[in-house]
HTML snippet that shows the backbone in 3Dmol.js (N, CA, C, O; Angstrom):
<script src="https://3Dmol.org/build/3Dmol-min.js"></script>
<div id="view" style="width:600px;height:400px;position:relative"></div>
<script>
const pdb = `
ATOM      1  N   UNK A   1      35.583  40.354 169.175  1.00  0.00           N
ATOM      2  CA  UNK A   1      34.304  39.709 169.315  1.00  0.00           C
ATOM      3  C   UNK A   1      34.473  38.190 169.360  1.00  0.00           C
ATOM      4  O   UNK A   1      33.760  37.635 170.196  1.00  0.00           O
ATOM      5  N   UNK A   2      35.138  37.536 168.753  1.00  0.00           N
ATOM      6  CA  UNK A   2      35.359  36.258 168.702  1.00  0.00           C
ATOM      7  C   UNK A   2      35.834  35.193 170.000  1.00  0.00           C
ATOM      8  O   UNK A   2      35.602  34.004 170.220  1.00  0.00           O
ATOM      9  N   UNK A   3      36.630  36.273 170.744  1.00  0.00           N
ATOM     10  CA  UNK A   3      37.204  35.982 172.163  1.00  0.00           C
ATOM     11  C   UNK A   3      36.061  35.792 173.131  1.00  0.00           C
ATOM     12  O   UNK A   3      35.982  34.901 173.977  1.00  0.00           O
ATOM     13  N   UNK A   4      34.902  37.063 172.813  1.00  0.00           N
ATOM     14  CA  UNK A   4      33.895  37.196 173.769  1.00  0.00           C
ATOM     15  C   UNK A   4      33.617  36.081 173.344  1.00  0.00           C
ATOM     16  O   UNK A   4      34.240  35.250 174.004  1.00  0.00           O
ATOM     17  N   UNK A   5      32.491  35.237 171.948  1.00  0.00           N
ATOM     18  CA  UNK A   5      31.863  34.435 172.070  1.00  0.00           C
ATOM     19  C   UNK A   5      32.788  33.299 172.402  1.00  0.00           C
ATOM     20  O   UNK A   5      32.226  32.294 172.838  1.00  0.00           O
ATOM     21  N   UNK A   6      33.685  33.270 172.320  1.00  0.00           N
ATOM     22  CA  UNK A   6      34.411  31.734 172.621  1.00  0.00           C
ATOM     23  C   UNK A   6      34.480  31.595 174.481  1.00  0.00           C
ATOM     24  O   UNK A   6      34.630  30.549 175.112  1.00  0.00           O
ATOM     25  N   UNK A   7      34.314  33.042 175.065  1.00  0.00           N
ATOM     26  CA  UNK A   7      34.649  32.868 176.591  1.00  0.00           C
ATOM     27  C   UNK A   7      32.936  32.471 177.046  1.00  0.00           C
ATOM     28  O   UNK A   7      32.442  32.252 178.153  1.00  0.00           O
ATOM     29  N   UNK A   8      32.340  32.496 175.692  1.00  0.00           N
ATOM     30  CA  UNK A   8      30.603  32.678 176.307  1.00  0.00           C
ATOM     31  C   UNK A   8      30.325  30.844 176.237  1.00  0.00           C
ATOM     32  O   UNK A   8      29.514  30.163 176.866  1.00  0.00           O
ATOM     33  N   UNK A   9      31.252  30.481 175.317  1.00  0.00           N
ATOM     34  CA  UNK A   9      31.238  28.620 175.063  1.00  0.00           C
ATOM     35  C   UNK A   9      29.786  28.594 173.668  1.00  0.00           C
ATOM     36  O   UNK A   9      28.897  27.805 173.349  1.00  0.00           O
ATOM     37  N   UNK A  10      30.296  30.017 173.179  1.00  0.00           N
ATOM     38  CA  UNK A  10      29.526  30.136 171.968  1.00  0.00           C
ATOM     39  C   UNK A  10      30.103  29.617 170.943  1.00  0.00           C
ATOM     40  O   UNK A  10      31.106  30.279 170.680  1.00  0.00           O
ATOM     41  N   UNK A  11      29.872  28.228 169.802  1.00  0.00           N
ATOM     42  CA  UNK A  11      31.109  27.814 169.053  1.00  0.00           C
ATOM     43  C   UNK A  11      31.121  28.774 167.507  1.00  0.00           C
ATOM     44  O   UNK A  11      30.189  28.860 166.708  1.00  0.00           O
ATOM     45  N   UNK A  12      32.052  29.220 167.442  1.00  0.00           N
ATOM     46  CA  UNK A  12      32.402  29.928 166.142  1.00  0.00           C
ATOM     47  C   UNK A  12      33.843  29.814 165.669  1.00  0.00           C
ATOM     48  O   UNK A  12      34.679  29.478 166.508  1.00  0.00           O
ATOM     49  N   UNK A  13      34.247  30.066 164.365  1.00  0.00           N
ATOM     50  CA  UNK A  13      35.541  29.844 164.349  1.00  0.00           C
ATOM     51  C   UNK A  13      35.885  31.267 163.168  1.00  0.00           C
ATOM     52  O   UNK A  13      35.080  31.875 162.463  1.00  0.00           O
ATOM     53  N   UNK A  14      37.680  31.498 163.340  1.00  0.00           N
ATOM     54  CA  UNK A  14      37.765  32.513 162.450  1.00  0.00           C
ATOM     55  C   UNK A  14      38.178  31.999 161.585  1.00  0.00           C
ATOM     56  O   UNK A  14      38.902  31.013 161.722  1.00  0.00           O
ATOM     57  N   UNK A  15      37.745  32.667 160.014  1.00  0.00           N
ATOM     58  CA  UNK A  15      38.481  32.219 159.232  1.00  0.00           C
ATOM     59  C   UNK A  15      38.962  33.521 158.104  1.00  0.00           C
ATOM     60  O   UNK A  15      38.161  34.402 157.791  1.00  0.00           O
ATOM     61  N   UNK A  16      40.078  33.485 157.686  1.00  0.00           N
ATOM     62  CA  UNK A  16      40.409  34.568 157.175  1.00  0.00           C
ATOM     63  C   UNK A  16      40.173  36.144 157.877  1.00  0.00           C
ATOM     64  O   UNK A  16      39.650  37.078 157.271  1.00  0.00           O
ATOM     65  N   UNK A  17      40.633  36.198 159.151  1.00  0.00           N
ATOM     66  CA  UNK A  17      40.103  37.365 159.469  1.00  0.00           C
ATOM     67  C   UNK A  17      38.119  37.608 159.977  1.00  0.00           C
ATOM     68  O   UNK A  17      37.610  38.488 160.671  1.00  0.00           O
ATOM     69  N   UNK A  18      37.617  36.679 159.423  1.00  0.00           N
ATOM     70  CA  UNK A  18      36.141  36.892 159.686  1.00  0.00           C
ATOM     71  C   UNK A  18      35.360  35.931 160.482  1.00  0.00           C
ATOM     72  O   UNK A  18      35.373  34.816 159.960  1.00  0.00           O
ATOM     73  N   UNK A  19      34.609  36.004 161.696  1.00  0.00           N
ATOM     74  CA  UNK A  19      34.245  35.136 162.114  1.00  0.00           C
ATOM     75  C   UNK A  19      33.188  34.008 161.287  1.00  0.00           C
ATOM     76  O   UNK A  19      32.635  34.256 160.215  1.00  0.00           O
ATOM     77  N   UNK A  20      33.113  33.250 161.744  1.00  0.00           N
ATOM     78  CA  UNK A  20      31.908  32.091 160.993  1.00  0.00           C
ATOM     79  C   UNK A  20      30.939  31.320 161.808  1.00  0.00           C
ATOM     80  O   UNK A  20      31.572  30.564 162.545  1.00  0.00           O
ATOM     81  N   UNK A  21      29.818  31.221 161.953  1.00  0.00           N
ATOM     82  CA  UNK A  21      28.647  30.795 162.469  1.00  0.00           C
ATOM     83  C   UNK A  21      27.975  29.966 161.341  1.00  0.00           C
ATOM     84  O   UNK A  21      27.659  30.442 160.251  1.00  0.00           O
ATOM     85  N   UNK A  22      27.794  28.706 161.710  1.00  0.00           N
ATOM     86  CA  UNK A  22      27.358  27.668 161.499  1.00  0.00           C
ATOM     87  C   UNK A  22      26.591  26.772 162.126  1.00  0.00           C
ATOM     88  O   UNK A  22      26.802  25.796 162.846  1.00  0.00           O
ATOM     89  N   UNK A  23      25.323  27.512 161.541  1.00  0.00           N
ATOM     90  CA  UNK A  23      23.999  26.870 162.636  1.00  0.00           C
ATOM     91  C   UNK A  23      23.353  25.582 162.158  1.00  0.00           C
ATOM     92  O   UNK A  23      23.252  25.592 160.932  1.00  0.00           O
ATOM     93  N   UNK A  24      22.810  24.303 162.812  1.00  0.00           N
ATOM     94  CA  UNK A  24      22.404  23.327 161.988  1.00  0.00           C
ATOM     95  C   UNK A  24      21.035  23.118 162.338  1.00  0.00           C
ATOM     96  O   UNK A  24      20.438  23.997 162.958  1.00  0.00           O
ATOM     97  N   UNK A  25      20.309  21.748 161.918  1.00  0.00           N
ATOM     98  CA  UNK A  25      19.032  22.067 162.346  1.00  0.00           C
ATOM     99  C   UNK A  25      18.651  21.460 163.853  1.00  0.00           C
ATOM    100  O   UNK A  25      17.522  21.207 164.272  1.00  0.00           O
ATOM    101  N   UNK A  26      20.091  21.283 164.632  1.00  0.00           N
ATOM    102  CA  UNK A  26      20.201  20.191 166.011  1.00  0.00           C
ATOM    103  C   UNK A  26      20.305  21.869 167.224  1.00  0.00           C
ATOM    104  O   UNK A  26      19.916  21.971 168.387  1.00  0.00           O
ATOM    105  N   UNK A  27      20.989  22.952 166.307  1.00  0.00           N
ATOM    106  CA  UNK A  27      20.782  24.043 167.314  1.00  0.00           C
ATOM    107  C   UNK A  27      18.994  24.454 167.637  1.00  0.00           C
ATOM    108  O   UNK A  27      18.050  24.609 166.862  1.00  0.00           O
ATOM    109  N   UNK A  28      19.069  24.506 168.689  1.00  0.00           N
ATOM    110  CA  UNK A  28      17.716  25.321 169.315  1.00  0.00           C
ATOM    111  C   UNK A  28      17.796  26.310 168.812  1.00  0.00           C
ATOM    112  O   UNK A  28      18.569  26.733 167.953  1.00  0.00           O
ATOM    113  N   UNK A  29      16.260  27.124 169.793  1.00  0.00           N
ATOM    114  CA  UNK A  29      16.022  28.497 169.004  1.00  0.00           C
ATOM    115  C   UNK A  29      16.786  29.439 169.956  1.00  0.00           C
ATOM    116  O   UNK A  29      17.459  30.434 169.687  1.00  0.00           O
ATOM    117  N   UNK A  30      16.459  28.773 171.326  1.00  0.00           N
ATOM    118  CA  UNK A  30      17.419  29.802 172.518  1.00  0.00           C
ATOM    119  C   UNK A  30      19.146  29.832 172.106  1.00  0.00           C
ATOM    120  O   UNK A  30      19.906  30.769 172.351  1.00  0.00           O
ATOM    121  N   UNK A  31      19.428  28.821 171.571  1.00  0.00           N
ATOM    122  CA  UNK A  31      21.162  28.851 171.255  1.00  0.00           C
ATOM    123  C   UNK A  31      21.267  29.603 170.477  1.00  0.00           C
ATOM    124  O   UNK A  31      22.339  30.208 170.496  1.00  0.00           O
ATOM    125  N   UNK A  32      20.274  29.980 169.405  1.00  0.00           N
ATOM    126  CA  UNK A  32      20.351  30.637 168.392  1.00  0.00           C
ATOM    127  C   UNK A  32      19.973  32.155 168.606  1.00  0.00           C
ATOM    128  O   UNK A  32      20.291  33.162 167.972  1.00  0.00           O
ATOM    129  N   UNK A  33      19.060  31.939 169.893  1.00  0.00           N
ATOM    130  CA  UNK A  33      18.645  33.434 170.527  1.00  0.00           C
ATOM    131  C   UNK A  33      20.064  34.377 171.183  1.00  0.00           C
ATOM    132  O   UNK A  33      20.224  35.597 171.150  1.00  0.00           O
ATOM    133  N   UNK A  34      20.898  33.395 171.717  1.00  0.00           N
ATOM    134  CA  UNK A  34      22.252  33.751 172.795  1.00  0.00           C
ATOM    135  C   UNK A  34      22.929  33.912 171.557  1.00  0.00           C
ATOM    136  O   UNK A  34      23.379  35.041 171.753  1.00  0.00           O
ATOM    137  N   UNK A  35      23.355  33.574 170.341  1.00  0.00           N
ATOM    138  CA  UNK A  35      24.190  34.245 169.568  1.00  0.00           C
ATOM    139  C   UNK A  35      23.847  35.241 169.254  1.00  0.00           C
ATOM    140  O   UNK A  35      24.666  36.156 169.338  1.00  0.00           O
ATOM    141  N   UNK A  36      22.256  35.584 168.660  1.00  0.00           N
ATOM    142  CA  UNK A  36      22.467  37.022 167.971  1.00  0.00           C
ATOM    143  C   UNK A  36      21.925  37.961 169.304  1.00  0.00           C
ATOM    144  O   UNK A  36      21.232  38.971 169.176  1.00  0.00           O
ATOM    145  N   UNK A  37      22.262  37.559 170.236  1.00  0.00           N
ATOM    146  CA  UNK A  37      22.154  38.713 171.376  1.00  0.00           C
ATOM    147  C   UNK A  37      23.566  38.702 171.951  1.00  0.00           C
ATOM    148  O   UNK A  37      23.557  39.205 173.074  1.00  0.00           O
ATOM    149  N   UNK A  38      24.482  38.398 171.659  1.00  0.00           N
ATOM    150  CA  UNK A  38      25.736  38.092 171.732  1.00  0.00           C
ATOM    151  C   UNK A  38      26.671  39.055 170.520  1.00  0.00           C
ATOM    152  O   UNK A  38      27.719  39.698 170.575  1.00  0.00           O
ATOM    153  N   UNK A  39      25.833  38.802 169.625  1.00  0.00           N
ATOM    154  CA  UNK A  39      26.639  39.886 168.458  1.00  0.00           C
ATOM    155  C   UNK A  39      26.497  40.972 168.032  1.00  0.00           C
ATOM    156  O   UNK A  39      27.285  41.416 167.197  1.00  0.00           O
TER     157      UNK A  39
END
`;
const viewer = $3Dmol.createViewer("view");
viewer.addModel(pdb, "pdb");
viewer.setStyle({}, {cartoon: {color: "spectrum"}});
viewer.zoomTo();
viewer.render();
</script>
């Protein structure tokens, strides 16, 4: 899964085995819509 979002130019990073999403309050709602329709 991590490959997909990184080929999507979705930014996430792994850490320990688990991905990580780190949303701030500068992400939109659509960026935020394309991740969890993404996961």
């Amino acid at each position: 899964m991590y490959e997909e979002l990184i080929k999507k130019k979705i930014i996430v990073s792994l850490r320990s085995g688990w991905i990580r999403v780190s949303p701030h309050f500068y992400n939109t709602d659509d960026e935020i819509k394309e991740l969890l329709n993404n996961v």
